[in-house]
Structure formats: C-alpha cells, structure tokens
C-alpha positions in Angstrom: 0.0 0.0 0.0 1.1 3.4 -0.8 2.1 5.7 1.9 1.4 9.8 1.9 4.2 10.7 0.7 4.4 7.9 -2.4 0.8 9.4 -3.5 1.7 13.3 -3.6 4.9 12.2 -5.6 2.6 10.3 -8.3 0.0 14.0 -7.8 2.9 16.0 -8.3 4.8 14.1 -11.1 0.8 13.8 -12.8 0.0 17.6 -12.3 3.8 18.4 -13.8 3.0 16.1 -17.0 -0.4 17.9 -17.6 0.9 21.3 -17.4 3.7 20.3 -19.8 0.7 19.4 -22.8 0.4 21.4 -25.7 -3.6 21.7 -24.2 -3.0 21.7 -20.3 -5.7 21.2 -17.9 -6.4 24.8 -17.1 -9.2 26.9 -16.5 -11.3 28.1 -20.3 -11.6 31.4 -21.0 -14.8 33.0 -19.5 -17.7 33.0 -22.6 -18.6 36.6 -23.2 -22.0 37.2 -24.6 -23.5 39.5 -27.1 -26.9 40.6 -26.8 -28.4 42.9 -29.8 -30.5 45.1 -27.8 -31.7 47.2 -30.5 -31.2 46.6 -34.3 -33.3 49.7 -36.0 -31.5 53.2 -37.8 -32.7 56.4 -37.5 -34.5 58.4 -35.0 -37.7 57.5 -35.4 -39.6 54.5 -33.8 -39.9 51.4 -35.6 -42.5 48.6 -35.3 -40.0 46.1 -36.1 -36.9 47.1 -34.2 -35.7 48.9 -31.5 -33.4 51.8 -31.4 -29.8 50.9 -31.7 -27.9 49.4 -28.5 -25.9 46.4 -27.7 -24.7 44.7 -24.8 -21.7 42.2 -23.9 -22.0 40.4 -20.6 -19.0 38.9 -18.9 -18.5 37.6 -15.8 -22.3 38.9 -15.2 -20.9 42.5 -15.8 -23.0 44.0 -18.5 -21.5 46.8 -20.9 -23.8 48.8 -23.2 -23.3 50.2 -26.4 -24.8 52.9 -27.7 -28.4 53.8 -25.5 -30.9 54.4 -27.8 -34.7 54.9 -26.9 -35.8 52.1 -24.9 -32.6 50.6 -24.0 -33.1 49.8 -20.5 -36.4 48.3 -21.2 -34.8 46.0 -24.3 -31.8 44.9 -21.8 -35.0 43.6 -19.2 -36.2 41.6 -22.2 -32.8 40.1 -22.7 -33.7 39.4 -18.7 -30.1 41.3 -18.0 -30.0 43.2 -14.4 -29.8 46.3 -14.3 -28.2 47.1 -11.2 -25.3 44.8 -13.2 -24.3 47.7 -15.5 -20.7 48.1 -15.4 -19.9 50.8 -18.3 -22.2 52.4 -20.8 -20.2 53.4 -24.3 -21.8 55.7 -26.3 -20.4 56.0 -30.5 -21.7 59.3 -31.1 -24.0 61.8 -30.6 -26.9 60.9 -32.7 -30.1 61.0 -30.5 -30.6 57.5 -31.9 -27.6 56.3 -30.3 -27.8 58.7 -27.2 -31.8 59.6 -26.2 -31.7 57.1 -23.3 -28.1 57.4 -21.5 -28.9 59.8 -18.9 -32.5 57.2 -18.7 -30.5 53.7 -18.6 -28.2 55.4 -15.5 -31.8 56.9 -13.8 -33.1 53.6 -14.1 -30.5 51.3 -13.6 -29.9 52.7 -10.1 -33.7 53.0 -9.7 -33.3 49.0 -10.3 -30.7 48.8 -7.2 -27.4 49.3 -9.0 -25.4 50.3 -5.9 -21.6 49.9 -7.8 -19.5 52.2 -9.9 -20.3 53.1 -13.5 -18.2 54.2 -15.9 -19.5 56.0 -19.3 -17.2 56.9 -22.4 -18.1 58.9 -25.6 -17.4 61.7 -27.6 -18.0 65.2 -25.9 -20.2 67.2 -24.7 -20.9 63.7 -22.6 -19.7 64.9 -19.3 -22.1 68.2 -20.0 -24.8 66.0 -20.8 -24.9 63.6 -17.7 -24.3 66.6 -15.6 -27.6 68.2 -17.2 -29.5 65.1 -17.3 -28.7 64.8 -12.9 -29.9 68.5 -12.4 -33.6 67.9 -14.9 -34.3 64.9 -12.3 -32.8 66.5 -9.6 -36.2 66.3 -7.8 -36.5 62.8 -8.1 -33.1 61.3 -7.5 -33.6 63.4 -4.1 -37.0 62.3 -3.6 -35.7 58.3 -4.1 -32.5 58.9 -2.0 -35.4 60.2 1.0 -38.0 57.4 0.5 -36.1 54.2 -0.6 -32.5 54.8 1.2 -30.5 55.0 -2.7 -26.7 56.1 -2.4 -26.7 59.6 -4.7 -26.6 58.8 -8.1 -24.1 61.5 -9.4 -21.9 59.2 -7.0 -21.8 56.5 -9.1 -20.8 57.9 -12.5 -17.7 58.7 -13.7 -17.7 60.3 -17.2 -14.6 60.2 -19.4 -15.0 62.1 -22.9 -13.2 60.2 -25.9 -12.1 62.6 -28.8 -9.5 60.0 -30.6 -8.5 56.4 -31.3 -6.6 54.2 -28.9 -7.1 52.2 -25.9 -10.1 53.3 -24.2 -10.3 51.5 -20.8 -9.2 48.1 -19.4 -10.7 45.6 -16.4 -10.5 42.0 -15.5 -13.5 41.1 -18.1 -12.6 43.3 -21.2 -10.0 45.6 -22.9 -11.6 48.6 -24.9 -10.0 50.3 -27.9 -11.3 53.3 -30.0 -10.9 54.3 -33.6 -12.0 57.1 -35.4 -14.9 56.7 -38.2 -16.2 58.9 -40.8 -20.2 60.0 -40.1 -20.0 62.6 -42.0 -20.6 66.2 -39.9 -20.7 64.6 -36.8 -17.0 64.7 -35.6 -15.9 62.5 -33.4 -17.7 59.5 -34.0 -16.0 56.3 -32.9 -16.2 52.3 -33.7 -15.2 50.1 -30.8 -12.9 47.0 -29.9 -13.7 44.7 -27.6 -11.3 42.1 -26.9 -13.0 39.8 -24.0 -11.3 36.3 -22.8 -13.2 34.2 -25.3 -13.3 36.7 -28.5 -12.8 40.1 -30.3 -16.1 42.1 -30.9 -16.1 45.1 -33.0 -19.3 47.9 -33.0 -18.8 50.3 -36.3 -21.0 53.0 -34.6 -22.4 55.2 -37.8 -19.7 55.3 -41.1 -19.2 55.6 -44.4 -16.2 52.7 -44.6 -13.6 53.6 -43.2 -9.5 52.4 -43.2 -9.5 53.6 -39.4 -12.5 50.6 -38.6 -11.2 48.6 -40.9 -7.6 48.8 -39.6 -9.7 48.1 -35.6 -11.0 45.4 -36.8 -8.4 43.6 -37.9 -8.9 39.6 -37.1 -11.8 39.8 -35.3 -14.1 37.4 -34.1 -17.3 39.2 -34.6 -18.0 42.8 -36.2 -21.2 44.8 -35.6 -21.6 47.0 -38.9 -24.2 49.2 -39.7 -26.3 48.6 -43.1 -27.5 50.2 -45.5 -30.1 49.0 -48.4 -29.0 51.7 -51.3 -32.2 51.0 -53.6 -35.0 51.3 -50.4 -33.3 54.5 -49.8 -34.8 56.9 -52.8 -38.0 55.6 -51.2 -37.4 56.2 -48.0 -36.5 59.9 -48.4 -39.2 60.8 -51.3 -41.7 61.4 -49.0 -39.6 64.4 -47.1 -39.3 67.5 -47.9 -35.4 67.9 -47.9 -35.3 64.4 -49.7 -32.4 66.0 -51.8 -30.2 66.7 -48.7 -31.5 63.6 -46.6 -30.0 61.3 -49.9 -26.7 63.0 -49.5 -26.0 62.6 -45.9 -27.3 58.8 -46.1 -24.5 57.9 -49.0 -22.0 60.3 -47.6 -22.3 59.3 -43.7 -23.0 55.5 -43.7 -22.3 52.2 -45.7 -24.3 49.9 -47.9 -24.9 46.4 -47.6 -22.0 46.2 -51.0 -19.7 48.1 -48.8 -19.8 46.5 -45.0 -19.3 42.7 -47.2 -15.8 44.7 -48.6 -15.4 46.5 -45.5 -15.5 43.2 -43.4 -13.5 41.2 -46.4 -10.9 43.7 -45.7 -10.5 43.6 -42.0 -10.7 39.4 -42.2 -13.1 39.4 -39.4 -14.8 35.6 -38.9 -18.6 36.9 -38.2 -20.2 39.7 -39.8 -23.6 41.0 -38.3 -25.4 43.4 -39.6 -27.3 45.9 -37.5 -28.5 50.1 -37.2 -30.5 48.8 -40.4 -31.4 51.7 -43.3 -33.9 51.6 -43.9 -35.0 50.1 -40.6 -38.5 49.4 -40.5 -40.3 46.4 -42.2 -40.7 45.6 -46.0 -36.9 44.2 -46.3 -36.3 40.4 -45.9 -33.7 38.8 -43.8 -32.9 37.3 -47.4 -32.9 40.6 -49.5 -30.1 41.9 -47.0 -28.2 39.2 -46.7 -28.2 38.8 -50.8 -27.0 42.3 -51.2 -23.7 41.6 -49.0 -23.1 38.0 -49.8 -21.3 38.4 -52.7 -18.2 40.9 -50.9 -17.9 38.9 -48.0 -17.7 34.9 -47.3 -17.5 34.5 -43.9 -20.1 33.7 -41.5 -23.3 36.2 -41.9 -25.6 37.0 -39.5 -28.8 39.3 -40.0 -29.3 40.6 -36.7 -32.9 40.9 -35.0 -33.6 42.8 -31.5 -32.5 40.7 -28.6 -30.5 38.3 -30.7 -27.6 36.7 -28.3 -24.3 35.4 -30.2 
C-alpha cells in the first residue's frame, strides 16, 4: 500500500506532466455574450426594431453600447440586471444612439445598481450627464429620501473620448477606439472589444472607413451598420429635404456592398449586420443578406432585436 508521501509524488509528477501538454488542464476562457439590444437606424420608432444598442456580458458584468430609446427596457427583455451595469459606451451623438443614456443610469440605479459606472463617448458627454442629474434633480432626491439609494451623481464617472486608442481596461474586457467617418458629426468612434473568449467590434455610424477597418483587424465578430442603397430613394421621397437627406445617407453611412468589402478587408470571422437603413419592415432577412453576400464569405448574421451570439 502506498504511503502519503508515495501518492503526492505520483500527484505531483501527474500535475507536472499535464501542465507540460500542448492543451493543459487549465481553466477556459470566461464566454462573453452579445446581446443585440436594439437593431433599427434612425430616429424614429420602428414597429419592427428597436433603437440601436448592444450589450456584452462577462462575468455577469453588462457593458452597453450605444443607449438608444428604450434601452433599459430591451436589456429587461434580454432578462439582464440592471443594477449589473458596469460601463455604458456611447459612438456618437446621434439621439438614436444617445436619447436614453442619462435614462439607462436613472433607471438602472432606480433597479438597485449600488456599484460604480463608468460611461465613455465623444464630448459634450460629461455636459450632458451633468444636465440630465440636475432635470431629475427632484426625483433622484426624492428616491434617495423614501427608498434609502446612495446619490446617483456618486456612481458615475464620465470620461469624454475625442481620438482612437485604448479606451479603458478591467479583468472582463480591454476597450480600444478608432476614429470613423459619419459625416458632420466629428468625433464618431467604432469600438474593440477584446474579452477572454473573442474580439467584438461595433462600427457605430460610417461611411467605410481604413480607421475601422484597420480596428478590426482579425476579429471574431464585427457589428456594422447597413445600408439598403435601392429602399433608400423611397425612404426619403416622402420628405421635404429628400435632396439633402439622400446625401447625408450615402456620404455618412455604408451599404450592404460596402460592410461585405469592409469586413472582407479587416478578415473578421462573423459579420452582423445591424443600425438597419432603412429600418423598419418591407426588407427580408434574405434581400439583406443577398446584397452583402457576394463581398464577403465569412459567416453572416442578419441581426434581430435581442438576438444573443
């Protein structure tokens, strides 16, 4: 029979022939998740799709992208806790990407968030959360009175990103920033996010760009916004500055032709499309994914509100 010491000699000399494997026993890398919150362009409501946001979880700490209308109610139907936001990024300031980030902090900390949150995006963002805090002044004070909440402006650090580079770094995810091209509104920014598991890109709003293209590099998963060139003439006839409305859309974003190239280019493994223009319904999951097949032969997703990859 083997003594004590005879069986942590065969432990050890086991344990030191694992860790010497090309695949040694050690712990996986934690799964990040990726939640399209809201898959619609444009400021208006649409029956089909909410306004743009997205959120990766790791760890059980969420991270939001881009806050359009709705967002905190979209990241309840994705059944993610509020009170586990852990940064909010915004791309730029487009009200469709940035109605509801002063809301999702309100009511994230209405929903019990207690811990620190971090926000990053393009200025005037630390004007903007100040001036959102004073409008609900009233009622932050009201709920710190009756239900015992630490102060909200407390919780919130702002931190205004005007260039490309590394944005901010924890244990769950490393966040890098590049520069993209949305025509008049300078800075907009596409994001990196390199998690344990995988590399997720978010374009934000661009025409295609070498800056996003250059970000994306290798990744695992890009999140571009789309563009459906022949439902556009439609889509503006019926305004009155159609003329001018036309030239921002080709100038300022990127049709389905160009995010296939775009995505070709960088060599990223997933391509989903999302921030859909024409966003409401009347274009098939098929007629988009037709349009950018041909550019781009990697795997293609068609993204749909509260769609987890």
């Amino acid at each position: 029979m083997r003594g004590p010491a005879t069986r942590r000699a065969v432990l050890g000399a086991g344990a030191a022939a694992l860790s010497s494997l090309p695949f040694a026993v050690h712990a996986q890398p934690t799964k990040s998740r990726l939640i399209l919150l809201g898959t619609g362009g444009g400021p208006t409501p649409k029956p089909n799709r909410s306004a743009p946001a997205n959120a990766i979880v790791v760890n059980g700490q969420v991270y939001v992208i881009d806050c359009g209308n709705g967002v905190a109610r979209q990241l309840v139907l994705a059944g993610l806790p509020l009170n586990r936001l852990k940064a909010v990024f915004v791309t730029h300031q487009h009200s469709d990407h940035n109605a509801d980030y002063g809301n999702l902090l309100l009511l994230s900390w209405a929903g019990n968030l207690a811990s620190h949150v971090d926000t990053y995006g393009p200025p005037p963002l630390k004007k903007m959360t100040r001036l959102f805090l004073e409008m609900n002044d009233y009622d932050i004070k009201t709920r710190i009175a009756d239900e015992g909440r630490p102060p909200l402006a407390d919780l919130i650090s702002v931190h205004e990103v005007s260039a490309g580079g590394p944005v901010m770094a924890d244990a769950n995810v490393k966040v890098t920033a590049a520069l993209v091209d949305h025509g008049a509104v300078k800075p907009a920014l596409a994001y990196r996010f390199d998690c344990p598991d995988r590399s997720i890109v978010f374009s934000g709003d661009t025409r295609p760009s070498p800056n996003l293209v250059q970000l994306a590099k290798g990744a695992d998963v890009l999140v571009h916004e789309v563009m459906y060139l022949p439902a556009v003439d439609g889509m503006v006839a019926g305004e009155s500055n159609a003329k001018t409305l036309r030239e921002h859309l080709l100038s300022a974003h990127t049709t389905a032709e160009e995010v296939g190239r775009v995505a070709t280019q960088a060599g990223v493994k997933t391509l989903v499309l999302s921030h859909f223009v024409p966003g409401g319904p009347g274009i098939s999951d098929e007629t988009w994914a037709a349009a950018v097949r041909p550019h781009f032969a990697g795997k293609l997703v068609v993204g749909r509100d509260l769609m987890e990859l």
